[in-house]
VODOBA-327115 format. One record per residue (C-alpha): x negated, y negated, z negated; chain; residue in one letter. Coordinates in nm, 4 decimals, padded with zeros to 6 digits. Each point is the difference from the previous one (the first is absolute). Example, Ala and Ser with C-alpha at 12.3 -4.5 7.8 and 13.67 -1.06 7.14 Angstrom:
2
lumba x = -01.2300; y = 00.4500; z = -00.7800; c = A; r = A
lumba x = -00.1370; y = -00.3440; z = 00.0660; c = A; r = S
END
This chain:
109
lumba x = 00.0000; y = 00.0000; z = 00.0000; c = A; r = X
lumba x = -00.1202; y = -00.3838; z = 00.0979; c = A; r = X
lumba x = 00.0756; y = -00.2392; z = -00.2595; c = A; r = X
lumba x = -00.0195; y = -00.3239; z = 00.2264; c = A; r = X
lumba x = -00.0593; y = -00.3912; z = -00.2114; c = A; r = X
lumba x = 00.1130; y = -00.2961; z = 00.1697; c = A; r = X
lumba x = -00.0214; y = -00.3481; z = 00.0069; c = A; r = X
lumba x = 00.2602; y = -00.2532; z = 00.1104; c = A; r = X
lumba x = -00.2121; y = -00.3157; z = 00.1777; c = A; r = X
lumba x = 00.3065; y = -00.1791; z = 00.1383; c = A; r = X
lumba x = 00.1996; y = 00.1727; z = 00.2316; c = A; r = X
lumba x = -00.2931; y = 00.2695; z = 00.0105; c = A; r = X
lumba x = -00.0307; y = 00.2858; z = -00.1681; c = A; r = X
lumba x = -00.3733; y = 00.1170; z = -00.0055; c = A; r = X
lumba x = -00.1194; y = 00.3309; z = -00.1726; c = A; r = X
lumba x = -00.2608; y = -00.0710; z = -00.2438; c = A; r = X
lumba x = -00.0602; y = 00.3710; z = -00.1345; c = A; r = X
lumba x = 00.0733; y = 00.3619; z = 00.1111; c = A; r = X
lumba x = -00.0087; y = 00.2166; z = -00.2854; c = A; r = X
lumba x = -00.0045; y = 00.3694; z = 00.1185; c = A; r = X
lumba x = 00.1630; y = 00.2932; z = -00.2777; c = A; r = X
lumba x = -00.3034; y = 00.1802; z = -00.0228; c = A; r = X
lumba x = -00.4075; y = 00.0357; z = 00.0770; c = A; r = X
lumba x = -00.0517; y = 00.2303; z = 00.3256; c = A; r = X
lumba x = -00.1937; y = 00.2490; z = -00.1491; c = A; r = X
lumba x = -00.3435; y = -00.0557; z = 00.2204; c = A; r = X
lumba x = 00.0003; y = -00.4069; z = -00.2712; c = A; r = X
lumba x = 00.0134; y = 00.2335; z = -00.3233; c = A; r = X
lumba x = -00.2363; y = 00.2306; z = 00.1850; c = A; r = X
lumba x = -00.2560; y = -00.2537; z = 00.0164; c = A; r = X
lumba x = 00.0283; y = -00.1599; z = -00.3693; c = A; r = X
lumba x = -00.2367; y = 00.3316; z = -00.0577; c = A; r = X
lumba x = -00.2057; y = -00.1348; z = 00.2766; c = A; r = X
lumba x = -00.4100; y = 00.0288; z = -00.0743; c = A; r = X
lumba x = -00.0263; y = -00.3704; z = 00.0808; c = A; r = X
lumba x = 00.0830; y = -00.2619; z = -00.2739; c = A; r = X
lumba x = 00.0787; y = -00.2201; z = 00.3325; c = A; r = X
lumba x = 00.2773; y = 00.2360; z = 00.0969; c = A; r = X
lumba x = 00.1341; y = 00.0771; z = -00.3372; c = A; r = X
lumba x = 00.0456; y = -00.3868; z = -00.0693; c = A; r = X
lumba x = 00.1890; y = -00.0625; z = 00.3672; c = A; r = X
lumba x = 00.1626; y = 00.2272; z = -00.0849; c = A; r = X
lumba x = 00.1477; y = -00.0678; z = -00.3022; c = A; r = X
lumba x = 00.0652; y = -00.3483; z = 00.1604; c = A; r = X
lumba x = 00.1753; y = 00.1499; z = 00.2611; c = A; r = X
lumba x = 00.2572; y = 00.1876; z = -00.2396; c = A; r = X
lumba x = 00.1416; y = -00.3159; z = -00.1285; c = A; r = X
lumba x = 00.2736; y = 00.0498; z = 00.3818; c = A; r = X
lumba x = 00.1518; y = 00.2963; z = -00.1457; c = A; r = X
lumba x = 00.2208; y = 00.1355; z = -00.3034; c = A; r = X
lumba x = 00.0563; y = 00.3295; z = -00.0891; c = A; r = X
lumba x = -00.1620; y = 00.2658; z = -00.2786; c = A; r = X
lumba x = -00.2551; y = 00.1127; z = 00.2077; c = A; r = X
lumba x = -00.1221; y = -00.4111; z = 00.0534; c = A; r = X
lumba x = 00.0370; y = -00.0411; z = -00.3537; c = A; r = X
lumba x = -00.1624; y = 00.3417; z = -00.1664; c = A; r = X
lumba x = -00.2892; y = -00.0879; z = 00.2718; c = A; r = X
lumba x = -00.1038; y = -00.3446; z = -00.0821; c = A; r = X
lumba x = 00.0916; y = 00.0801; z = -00.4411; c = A; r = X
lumba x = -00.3063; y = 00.2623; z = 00.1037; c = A; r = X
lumba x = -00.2130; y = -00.2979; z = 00.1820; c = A; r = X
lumba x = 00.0236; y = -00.1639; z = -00.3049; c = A; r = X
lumba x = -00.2540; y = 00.2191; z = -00.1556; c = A; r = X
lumba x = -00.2007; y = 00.0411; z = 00.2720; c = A; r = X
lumba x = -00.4161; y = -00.0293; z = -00.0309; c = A; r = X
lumba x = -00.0406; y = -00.2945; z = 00.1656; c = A; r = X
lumba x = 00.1915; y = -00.3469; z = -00.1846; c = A; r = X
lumba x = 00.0781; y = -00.1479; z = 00.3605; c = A; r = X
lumba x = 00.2196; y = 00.2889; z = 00.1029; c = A; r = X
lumba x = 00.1501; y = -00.0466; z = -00.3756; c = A; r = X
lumba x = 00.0901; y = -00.3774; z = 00.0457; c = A; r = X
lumba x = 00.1260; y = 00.0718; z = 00.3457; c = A; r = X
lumba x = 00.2414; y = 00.3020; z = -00.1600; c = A; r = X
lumba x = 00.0959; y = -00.2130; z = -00.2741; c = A; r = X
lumba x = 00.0716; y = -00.3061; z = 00.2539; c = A; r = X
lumba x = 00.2488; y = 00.2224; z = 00.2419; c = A; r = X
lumba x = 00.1666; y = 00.1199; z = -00.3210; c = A; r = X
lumba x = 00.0706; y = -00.3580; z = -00.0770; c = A; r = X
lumba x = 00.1659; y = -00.0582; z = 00.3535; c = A; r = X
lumba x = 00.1693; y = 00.3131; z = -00.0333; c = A; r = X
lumba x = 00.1450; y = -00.1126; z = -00.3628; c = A; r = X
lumba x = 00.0881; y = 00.3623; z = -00.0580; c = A; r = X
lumba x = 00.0509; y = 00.0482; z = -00.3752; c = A; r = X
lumba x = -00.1625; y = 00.4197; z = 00.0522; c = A; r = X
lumba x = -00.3394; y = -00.2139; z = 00.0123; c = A; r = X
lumba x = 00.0178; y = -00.1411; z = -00.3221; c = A; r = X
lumba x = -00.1563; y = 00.2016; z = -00.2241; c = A; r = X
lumba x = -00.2916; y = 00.0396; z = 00.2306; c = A; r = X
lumba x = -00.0160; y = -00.3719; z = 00.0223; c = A; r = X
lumba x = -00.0252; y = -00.0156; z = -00.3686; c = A; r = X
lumba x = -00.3026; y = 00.2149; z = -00.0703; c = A; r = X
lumba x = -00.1758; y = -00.2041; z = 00.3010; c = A; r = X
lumba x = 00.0254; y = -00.2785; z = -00.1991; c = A; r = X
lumba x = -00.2908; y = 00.1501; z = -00.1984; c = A; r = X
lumba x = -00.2129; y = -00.0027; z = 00.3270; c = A; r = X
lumba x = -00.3937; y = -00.1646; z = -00.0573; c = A; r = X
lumba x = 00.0569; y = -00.1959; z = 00.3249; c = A; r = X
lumba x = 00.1656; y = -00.3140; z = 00.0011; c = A; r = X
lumba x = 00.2017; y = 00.0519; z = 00.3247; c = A; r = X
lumba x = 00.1376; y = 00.3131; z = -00.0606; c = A; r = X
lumba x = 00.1364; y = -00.1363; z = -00.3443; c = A; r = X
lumba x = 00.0764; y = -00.3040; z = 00.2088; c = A; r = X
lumba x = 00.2276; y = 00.1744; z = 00.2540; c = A; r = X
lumba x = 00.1255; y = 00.2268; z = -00.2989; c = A; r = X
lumba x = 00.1701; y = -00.2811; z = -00.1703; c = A; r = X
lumba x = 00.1053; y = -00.1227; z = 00.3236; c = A; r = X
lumba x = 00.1609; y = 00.2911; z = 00.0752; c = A; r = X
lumba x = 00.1480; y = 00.0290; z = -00.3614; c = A; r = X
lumba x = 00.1954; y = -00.3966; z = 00.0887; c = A; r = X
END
């Protein structure tokens, strides 16, 4: 299912955001990627789609090795506002670097 956000800009209406149901598989495949790089764009990435599979994905990014692909999990959490994520969110919070805890509390509101 495509969840579909628009804006009204006069007589316009423009789409702003396309927010898919749920991760193709070959986007949760990679956030076990060997490459930081791919692990973070890919967390990034998951911020266009809902679903438990999105969700359970990036909660697992969140305590990845490397503290970019962390921040990026907890910031597509945040955009996702899906209350599943919390708890995860919460023990981030604890993180030693500052963006991670950063994009935690961001993601927290």
């Amino acid at each position: 299912m495509i969840k579909s956000i628009w804006l009204s800009v006069g007589f316009l209406l423009v789409p702003i955001c396309i927010v898919w149901s749920d991760a193709p598989e070959s986007l949760l495949i990679d956030l076990r990627a060997p490459t930081n790089s791919v692990r973070r764009a890919t967390a990034l990435k998951l911020a266009r789609y809902q679903g438990q599979a999105t969700v359970d994905g990036l909660i697992g990014a969140t305590r990845d090795s490397d503290p970019r692909v962390q921040a990026a999990a907890a910031k597509s959490l945040g955009q996702l506002k899906d209350p599943r994520a919390t708890e995860s969110l919460v023990a981030t919070l604890t993180s030693g670097d500052t963006n991670v805890r950063f994009y935690a509390a961001y993601a927290l509101g």
